[in-house]
mmJSON file of the N, C-alpha and C atoms, coordinates in Angstrom:
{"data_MODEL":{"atom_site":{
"group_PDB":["ATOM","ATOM","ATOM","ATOM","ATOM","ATOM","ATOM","ATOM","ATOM","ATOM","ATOM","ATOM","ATOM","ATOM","ATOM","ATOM","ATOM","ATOM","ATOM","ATOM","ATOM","ATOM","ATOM","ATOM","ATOM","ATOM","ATOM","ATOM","ATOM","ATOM","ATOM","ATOM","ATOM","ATOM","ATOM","ATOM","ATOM","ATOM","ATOM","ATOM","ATOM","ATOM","ATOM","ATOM","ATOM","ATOM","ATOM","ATOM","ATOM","ATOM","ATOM","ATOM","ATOM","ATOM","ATOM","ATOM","ATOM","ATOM","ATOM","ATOM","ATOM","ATOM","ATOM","ATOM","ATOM","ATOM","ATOM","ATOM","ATOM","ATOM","ATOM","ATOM","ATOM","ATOM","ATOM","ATOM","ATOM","ATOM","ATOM","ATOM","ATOM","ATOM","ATOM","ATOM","ATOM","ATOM","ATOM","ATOM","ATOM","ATOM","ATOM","ATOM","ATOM","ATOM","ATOM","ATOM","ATOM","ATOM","ATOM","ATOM","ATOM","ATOM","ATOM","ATOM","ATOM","ATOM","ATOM","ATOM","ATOM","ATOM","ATOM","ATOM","ATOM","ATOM","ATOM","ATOM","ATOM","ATOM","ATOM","ATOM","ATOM","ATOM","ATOM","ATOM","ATOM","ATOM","ATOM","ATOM","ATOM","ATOM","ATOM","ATOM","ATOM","ATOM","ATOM","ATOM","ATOM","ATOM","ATOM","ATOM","ATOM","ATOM","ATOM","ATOM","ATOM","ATOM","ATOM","ATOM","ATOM","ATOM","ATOM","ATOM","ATOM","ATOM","ATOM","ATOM","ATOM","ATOM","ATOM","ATOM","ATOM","ATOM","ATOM","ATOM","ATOM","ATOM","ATOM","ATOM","ATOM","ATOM","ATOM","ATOM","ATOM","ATOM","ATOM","ATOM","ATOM","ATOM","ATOM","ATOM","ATOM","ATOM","ATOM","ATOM","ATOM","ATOM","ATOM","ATOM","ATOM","ATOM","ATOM","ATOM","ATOM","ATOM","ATOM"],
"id":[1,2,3,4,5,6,7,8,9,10,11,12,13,14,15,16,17,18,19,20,21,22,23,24,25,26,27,28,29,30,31,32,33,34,35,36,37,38,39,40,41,42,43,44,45,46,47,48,49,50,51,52,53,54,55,56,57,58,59,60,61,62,63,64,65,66,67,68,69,70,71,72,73,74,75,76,77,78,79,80,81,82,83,84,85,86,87,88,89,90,91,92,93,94,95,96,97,98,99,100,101,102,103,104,105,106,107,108,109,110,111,112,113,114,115,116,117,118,119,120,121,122,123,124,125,126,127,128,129,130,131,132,133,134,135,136,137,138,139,140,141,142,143,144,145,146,147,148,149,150,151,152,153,154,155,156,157,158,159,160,161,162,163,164,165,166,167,168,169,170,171,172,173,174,175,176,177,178,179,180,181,182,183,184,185,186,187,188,189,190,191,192,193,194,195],
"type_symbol":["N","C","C","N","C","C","N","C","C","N","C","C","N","C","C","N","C","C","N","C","C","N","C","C","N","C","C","N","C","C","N","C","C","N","C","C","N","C","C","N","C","C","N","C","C","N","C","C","N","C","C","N","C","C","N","C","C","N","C","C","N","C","C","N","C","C","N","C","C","N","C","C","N","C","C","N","C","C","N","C","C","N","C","C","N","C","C","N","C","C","N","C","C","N","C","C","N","C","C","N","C","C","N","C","C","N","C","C","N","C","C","N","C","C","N","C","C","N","C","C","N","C","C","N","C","C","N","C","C","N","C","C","N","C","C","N","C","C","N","C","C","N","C","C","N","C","C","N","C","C","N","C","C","N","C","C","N","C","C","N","C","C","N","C","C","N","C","C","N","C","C","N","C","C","N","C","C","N","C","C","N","C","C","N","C","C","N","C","C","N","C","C","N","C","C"],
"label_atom_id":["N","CA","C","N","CA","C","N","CA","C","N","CA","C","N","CA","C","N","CA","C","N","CA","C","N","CA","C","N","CA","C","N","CA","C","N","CA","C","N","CA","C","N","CA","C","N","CA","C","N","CA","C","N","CA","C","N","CA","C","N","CA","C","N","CA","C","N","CA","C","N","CA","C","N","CA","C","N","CA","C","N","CA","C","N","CA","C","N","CA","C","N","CA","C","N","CA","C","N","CA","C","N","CA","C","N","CA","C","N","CA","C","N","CA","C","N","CA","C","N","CA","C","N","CA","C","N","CA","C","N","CA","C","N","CA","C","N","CA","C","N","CA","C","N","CA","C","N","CA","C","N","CA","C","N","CA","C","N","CA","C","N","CA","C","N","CA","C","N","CA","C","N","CA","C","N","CA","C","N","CA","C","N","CA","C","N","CA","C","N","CA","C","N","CA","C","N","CA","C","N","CA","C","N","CA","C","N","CA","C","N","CA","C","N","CA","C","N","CA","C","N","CA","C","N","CA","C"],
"label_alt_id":[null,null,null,null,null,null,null,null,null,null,null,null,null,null,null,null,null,null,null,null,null,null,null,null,null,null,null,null,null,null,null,null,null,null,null,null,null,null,null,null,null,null,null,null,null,null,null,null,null,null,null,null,null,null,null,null,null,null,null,null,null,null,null,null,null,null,null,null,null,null,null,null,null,null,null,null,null,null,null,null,null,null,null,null,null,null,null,null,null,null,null,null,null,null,null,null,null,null,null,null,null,null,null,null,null,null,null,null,null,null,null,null,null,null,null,null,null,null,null,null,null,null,null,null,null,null,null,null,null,null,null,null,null,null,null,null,null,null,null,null,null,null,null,null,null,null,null,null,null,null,null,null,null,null,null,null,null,null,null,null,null,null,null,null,null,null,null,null,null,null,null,null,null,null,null,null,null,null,null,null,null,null,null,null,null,null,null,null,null,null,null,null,null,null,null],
"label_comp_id":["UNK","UNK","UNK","UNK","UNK","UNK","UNK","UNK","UNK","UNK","UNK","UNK","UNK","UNK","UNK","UNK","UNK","UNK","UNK","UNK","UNK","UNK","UNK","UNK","UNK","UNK","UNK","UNK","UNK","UNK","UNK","UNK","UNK","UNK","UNK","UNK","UNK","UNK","UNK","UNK","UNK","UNK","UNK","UNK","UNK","UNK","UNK","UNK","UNK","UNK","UNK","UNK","UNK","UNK","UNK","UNK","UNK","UNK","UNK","UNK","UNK","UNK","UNK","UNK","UNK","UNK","UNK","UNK","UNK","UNK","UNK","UNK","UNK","UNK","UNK","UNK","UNK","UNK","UNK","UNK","UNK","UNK","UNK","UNK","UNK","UNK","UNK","UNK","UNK","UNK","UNK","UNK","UNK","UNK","UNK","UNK","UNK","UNK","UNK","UNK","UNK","UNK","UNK","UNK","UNK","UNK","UNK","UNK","UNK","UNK","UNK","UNK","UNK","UNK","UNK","UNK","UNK","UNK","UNK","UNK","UNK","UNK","UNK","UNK","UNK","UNK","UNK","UNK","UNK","UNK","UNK","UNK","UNK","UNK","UNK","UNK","UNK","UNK","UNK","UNK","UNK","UNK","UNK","UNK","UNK","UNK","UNK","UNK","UNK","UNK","UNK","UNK","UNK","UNK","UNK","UNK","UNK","UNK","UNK","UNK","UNK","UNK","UNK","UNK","UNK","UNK","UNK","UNK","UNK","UNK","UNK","UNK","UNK","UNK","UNK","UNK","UNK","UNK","UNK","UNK","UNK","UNK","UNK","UNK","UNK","UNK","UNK","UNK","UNK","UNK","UNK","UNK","UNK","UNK","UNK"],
"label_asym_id":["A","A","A","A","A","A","A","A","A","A","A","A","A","A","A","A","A","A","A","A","A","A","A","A","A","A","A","A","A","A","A","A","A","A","A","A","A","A","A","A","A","A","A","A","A","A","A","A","A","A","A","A","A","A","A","A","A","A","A","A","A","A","A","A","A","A","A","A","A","A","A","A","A","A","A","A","A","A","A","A","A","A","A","A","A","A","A","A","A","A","A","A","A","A","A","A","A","A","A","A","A","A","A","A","A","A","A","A","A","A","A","A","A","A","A","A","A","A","A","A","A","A","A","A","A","A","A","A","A","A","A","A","A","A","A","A","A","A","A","A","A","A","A","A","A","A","A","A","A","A","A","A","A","A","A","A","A","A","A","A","A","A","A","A","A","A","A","A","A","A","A","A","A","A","A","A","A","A","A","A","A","A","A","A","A","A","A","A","A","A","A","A","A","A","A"],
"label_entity_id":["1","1","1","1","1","1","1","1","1","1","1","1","1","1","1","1","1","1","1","1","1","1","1","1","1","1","1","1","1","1","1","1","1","1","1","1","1","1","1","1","1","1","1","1","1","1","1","1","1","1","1","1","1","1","1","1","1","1","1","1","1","1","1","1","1","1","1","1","1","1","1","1","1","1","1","1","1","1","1","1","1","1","1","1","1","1","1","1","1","1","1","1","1","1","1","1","1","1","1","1","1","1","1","1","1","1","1","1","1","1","1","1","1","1","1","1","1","1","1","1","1","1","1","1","1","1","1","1","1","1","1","1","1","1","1","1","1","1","1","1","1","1","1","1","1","1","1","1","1","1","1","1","1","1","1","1","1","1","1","1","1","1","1","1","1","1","1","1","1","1","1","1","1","1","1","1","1","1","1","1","1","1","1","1","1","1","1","1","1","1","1","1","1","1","1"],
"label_seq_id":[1,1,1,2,2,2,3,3,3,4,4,4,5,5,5,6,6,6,7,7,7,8,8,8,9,9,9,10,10,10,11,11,11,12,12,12,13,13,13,14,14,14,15,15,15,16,16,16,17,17,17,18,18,18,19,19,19,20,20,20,21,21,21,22,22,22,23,23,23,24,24,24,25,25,25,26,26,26,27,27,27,28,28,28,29,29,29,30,30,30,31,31,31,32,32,32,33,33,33,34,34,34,35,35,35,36,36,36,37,37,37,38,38,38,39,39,39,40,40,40,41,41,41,42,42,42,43,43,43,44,44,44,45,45,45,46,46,46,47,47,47,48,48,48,49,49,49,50,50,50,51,51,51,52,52,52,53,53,53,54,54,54,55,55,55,56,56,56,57,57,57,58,58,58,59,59,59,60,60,60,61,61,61,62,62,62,63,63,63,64,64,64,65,65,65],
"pdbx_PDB_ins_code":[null,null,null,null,null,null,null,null,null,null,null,null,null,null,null,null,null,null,null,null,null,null,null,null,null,null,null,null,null,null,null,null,null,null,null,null,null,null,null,null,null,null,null,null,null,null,null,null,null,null,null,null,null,null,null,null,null,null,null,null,null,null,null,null,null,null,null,null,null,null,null,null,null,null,null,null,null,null,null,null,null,null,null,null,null,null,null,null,null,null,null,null,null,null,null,null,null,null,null,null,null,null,null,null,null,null,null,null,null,null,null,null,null,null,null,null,null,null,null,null,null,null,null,null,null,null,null,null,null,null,null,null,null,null,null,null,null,null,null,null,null,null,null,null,null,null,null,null,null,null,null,null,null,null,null,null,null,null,null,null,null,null,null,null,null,null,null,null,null,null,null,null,null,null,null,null,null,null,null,null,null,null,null,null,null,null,null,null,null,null,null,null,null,null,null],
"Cartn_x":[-22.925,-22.312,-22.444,-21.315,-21.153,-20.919,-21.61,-21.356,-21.419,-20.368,-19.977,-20.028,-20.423,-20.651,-19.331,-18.631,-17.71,-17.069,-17.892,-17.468,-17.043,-17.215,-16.938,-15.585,-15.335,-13.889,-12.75,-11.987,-10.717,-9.557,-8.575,-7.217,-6.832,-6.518,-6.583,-7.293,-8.92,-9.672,-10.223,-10.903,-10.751,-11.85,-12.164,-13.218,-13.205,-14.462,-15.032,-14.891,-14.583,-14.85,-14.821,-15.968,-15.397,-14.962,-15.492,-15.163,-13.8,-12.983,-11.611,-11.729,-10.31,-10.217,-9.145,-9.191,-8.678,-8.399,-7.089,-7.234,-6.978,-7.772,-8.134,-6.506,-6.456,-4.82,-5.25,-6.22,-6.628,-8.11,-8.551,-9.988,-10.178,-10.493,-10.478,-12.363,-12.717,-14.166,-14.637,-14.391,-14.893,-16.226,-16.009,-17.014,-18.396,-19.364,-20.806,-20.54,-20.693,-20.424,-21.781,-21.63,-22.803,-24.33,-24.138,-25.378,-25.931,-24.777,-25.529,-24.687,-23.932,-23.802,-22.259,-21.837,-20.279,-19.429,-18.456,-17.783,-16.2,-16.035,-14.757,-14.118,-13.014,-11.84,-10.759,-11.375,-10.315,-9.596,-8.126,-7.046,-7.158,-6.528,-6.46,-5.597,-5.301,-3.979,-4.895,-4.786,-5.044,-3.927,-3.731,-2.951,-1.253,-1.593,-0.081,0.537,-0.268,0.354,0.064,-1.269,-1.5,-2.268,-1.966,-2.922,-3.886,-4.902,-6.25,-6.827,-7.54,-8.202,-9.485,-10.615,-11.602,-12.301,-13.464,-14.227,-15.658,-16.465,-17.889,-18.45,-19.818,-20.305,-20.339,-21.061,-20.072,-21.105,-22.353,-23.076,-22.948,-22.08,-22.036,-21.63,-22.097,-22.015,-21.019,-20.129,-18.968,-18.943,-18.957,-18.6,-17.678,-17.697,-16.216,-16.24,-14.646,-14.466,-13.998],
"Cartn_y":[-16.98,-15.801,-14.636,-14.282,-13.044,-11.809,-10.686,-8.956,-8.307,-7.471,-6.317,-4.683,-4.353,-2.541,-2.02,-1.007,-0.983,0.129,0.639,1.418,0.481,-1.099,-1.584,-2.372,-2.207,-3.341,-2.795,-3.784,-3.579,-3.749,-3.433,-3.948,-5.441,-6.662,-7.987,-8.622,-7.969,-8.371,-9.176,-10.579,-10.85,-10.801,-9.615,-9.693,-9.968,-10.214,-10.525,-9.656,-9.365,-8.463,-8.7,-9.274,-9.954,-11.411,-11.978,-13.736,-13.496,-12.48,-12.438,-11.923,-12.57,-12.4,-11.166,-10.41,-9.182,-9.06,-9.166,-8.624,-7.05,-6.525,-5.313,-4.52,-3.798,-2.845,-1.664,-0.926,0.106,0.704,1.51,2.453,3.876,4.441,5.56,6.559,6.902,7.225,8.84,9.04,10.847,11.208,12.6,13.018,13.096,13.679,13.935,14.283,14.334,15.013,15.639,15.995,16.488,15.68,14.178,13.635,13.615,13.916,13.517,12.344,11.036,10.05,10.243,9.588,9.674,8.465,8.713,7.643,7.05,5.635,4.855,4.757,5.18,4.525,3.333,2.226,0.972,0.615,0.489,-0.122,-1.558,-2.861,-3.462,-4.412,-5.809,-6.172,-7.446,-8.084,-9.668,-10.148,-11.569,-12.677,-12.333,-11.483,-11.444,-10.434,-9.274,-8.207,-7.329,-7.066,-5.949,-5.04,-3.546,-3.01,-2.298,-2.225,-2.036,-0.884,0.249,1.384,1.299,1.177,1.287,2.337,3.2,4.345,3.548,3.531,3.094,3.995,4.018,4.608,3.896,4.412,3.623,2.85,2.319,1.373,0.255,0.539,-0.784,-1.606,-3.155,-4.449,-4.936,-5.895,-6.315,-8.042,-8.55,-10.146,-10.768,-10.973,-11.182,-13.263,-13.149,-14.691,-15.079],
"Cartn_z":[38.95,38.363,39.361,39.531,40.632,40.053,40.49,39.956,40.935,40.214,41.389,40.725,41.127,40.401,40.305,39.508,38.859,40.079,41.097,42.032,43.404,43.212,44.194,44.342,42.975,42.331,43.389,43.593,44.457,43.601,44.238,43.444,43.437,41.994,42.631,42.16,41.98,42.07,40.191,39.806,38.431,37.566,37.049,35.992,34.527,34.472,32.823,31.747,30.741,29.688,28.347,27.318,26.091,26.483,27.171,27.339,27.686,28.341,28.528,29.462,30.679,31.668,32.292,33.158,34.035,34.869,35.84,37.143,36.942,37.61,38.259,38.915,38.305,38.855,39.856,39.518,40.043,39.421,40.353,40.1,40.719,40.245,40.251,39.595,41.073,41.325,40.884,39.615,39.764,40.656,40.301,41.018,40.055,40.331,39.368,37.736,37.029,36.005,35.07,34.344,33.672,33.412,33.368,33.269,34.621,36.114,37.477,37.797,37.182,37.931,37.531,38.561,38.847,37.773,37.684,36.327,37.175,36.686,37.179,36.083,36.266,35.642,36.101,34.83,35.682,35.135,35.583,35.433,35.568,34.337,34.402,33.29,34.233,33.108,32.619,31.534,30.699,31.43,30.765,30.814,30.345,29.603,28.78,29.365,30.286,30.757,30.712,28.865,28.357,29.305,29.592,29.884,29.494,30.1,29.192,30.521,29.78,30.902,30.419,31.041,30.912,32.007,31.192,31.778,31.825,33.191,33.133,34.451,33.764,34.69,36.276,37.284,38.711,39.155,38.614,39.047,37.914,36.659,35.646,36.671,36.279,37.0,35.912,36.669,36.135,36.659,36.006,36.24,36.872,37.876,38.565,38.419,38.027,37.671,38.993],
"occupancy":[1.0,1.0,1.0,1.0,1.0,1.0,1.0,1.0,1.0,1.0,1.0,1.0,1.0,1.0,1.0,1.0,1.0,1.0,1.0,1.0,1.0,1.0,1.0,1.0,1.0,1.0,1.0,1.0,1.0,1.0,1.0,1.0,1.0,1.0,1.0,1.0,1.0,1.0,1.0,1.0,1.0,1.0,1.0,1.0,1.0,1.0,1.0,1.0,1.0,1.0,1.0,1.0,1.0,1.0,1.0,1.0,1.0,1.0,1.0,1.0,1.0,1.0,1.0,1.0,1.0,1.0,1.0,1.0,1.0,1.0,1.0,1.0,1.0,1.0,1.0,1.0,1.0,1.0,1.0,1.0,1.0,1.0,1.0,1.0,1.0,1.0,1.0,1.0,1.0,1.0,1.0,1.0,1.0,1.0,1.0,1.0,1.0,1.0,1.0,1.0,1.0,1.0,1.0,1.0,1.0,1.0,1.0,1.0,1.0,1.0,1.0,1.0,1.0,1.0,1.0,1.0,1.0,1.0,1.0,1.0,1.0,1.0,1.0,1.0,1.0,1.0,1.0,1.0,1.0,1.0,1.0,1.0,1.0,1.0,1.0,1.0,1.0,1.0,1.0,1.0,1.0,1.0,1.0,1.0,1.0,1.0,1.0,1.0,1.0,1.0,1.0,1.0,1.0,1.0,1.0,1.0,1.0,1.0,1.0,1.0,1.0,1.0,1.0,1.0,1.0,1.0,1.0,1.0,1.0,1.0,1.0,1.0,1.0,1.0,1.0,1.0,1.0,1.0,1.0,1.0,1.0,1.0,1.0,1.0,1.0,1.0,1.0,1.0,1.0,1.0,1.0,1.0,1.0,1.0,1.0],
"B_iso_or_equiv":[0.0,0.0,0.0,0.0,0.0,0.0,0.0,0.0,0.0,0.0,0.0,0.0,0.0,0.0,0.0,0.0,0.0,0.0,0.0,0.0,0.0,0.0,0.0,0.0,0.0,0.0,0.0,0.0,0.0,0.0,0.0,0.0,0.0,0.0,0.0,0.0,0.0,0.0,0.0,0.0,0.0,0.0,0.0,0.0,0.0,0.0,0.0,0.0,0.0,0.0,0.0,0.0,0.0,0.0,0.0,0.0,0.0,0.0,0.0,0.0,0.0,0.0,0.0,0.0,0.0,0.0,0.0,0.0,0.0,0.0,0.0,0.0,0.0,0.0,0.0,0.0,0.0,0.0,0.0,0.0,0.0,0.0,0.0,0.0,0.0,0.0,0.0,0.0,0.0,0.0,0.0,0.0,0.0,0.0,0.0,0.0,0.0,0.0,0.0,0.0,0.0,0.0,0.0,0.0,0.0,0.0,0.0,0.0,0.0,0.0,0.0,0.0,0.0,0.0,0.0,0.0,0.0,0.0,0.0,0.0,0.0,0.0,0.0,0.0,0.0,0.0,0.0,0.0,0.0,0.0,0.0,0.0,0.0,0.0,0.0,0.0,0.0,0.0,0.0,0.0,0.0,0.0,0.0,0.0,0.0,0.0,0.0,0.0,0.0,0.0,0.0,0.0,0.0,0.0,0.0,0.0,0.0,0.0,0.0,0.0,0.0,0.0,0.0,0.0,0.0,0.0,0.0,0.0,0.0,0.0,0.0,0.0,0.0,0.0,0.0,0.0,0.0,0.0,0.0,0.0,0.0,0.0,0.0,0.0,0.0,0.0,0.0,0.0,0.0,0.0,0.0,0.0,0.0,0.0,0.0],
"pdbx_formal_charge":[null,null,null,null,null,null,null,null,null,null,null,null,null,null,null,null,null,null,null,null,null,null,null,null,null,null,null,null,null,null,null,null,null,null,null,null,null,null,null,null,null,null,null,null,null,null,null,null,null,null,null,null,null,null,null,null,null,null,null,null,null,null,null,null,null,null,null,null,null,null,null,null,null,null,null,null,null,null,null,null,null,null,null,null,null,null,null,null,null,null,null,null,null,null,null,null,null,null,null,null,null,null,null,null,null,null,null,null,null,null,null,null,null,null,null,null,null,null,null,null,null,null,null,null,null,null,null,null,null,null,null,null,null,null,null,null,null,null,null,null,null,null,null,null,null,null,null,null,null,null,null,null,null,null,null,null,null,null,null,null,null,null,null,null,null,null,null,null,null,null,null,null,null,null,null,null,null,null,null,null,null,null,null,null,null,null,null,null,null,null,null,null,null,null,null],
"auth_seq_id":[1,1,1,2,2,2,3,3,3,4,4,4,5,5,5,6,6,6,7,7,7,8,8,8,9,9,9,10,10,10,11,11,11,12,12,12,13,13,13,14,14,14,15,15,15,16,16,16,17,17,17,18,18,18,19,19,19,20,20,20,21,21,21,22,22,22,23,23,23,24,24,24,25,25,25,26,26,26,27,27,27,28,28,28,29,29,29,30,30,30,31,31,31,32,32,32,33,33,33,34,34,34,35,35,35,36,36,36,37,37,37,38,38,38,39,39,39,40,40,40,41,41,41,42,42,42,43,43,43,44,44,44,45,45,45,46,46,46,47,47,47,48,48,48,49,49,49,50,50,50,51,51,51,52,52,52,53,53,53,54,54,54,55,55,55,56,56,56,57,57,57,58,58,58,59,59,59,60,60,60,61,61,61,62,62,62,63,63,63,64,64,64,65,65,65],
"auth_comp_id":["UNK","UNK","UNK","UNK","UNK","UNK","UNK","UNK","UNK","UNK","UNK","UNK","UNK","UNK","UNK","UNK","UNK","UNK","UNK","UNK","UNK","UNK","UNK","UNK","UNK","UNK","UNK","UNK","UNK","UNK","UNK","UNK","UNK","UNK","UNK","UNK","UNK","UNK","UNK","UNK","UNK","UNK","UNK","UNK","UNK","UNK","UNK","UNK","UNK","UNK","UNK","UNK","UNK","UNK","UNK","UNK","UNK","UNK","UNK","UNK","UNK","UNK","UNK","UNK","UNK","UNK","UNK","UNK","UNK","UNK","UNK","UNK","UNK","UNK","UNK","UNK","UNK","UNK","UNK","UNK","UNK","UNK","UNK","UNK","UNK","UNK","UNK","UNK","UNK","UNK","UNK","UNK","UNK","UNK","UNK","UNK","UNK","UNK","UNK","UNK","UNK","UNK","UNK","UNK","UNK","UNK","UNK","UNK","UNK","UNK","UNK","UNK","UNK","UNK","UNK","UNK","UNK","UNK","UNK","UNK","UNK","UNK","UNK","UNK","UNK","UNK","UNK","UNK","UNK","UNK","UNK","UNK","UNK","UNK","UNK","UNK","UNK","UNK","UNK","UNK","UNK","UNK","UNK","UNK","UNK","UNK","UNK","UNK","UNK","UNK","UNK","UNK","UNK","UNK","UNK","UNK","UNK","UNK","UNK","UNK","UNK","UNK","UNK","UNK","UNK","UNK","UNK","UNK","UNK","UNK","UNK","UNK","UNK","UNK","UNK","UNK","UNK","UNK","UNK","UNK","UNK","UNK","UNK","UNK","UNK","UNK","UNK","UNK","UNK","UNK","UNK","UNK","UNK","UNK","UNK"],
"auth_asym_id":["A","A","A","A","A","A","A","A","A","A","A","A","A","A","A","A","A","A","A","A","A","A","A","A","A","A","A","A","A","A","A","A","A","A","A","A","A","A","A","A","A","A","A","A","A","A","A","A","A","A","A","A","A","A","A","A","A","A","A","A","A","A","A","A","A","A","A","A","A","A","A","A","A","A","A","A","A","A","A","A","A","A","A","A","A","A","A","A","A","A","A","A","A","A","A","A","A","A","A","A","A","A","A","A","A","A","A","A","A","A","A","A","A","A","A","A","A","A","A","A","A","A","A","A","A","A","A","A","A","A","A","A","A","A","A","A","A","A","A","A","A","A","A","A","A","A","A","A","A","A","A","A","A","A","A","A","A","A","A","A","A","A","A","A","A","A","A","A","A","A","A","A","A","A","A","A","A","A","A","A","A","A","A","A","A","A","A","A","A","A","A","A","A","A","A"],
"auth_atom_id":["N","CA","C","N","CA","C","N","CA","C","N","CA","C","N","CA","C","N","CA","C","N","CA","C","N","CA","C","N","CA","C","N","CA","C","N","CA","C","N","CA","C","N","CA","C","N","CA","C","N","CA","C","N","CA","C","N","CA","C","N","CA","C","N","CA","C","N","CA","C","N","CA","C","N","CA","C","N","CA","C","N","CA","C","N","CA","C","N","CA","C","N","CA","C","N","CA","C","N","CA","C","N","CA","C","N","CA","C","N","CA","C","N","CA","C","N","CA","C","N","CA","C","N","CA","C","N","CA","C","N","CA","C","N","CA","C","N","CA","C","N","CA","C","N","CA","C","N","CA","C","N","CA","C","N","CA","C","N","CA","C","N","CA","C","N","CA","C","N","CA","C","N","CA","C","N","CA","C","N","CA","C","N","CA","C","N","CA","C","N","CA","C","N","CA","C","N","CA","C","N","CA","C","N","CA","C","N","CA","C","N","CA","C","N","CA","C","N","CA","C","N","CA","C","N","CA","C"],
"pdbx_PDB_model_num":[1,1,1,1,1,1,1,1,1,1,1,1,1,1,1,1,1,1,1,1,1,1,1,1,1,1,1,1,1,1,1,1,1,1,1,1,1,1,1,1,1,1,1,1,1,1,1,1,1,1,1,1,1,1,1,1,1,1,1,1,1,1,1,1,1,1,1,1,1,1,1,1,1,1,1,1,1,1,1,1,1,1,1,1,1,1,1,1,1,1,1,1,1,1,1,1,1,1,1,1,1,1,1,1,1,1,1,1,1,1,1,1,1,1,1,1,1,1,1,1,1,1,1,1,1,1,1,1,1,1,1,1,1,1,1,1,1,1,1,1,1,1,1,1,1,1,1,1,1,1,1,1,1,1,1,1,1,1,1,1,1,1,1,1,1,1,1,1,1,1,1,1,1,1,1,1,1,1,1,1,1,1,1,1,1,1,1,1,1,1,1,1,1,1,1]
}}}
């Protein structure tokens, strides 16, 4: 099982979420925010197309399939 921190994801790239699978569309790295740690926003499509945005902080580890 391979992880990758949510600040390292590329475009392409296929993660885990909910026993369901993702390629990765895009990410997007803010800057500091009020707690101190910086936050990602990731773009990403399922199987069928749907897209799905997810916000994590930028050291969450992500499961890459």
């Amino acid at each position: 099982m391979v992880k990758k921190q949510a600040k390292d994801l590329i475009k392409g790239e296929k993660i885990k979420i909910n026993n369901q699978e993702y390629v990765v569309e895009g990410v997007e790295v803010s800057k500091l925010g009020k707690q101190g740690k910086p936050k990602c926003r990731i773009e990403a499509l399922d199987s069928s197309g749907k897209k799905l945005v997810i916000i994590k902080l930028a050291d969450f580890e992500f499961e890459l399939v």
